[in-house]
Each structure stands twice: as structure tokens, then as C-alpha cells.
N, C-alpha and C positions, 0 to 999 in steps of 0.2 A: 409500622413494622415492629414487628417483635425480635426478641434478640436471637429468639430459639428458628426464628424463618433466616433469617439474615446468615446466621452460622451455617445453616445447611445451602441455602444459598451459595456460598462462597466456597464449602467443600464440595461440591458439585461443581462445581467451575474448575479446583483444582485436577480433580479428578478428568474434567476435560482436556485441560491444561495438558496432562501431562499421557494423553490417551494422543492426541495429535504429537508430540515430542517424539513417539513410542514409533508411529507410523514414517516421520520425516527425514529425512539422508540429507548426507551434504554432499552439492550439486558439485557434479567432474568438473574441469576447467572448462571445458566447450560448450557447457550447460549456462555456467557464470558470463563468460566472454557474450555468449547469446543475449541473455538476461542483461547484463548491462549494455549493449550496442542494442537491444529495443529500448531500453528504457532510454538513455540518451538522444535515439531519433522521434521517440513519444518529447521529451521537454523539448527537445527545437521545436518539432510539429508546433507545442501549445504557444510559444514564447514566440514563433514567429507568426502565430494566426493573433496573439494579443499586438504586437507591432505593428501588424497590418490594419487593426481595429482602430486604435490609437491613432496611425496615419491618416485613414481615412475620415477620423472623427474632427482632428488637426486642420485638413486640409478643405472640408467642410464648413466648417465658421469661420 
């Protein structure tokens, strides 16, 4: 790679960078509250299906 690809490169990213920044808001409380109570019942979902993997693997040999 060249230094002159590489340069444009990475000003092209900025430029993306800062085009999504341009479009995004910051979410009301009822938007947040939502977003974190899924994301919280998404990590038990995964941590309680690795538990039960785990058990099951345990209680198998």
C-alpha cells in the first residue's frame, strides 16, 4: 500500500465518521430504559443457555 492510498483511505472514513454523527440523536429516556432492559434480557438469554450447555456437558461424563 501506498502512503498516498492509505491517506485517502482514512479521509474517506472520516468523512463517513462524521456523516453518521450528523444523522444520530440522543435517545429520550424511554428509548434508553428499552435498549438497556433488551440488552439485559438478551445477556441472561446467552449466560443462561451457556449454563445449561455446561450442565448438561457436566452431567454427561
Amino acid at each position: 500500500m501506498d502512503f498516498k492510498n492509505l491517506t485517502a483511505r482514512l479521509k474517506n472514513f472520516i468523512v463517513e465518521c462524521k456523516r453518521v454523527f450528523l444523522i444520530t440523536k440522543k435517545p429520550s429516556m424511554q428509548e434508553f430504559k428499552t435498549i438497556v432492559k433488551v440488552s439485559a434480557i438478551g445477556m441472561l438469554l446467552i449466560g443462561f443457555i451457556g449454563f445449561i450447555i455446561t450442565l448438561a456437558f457436566q452431567l454427561a461424563s
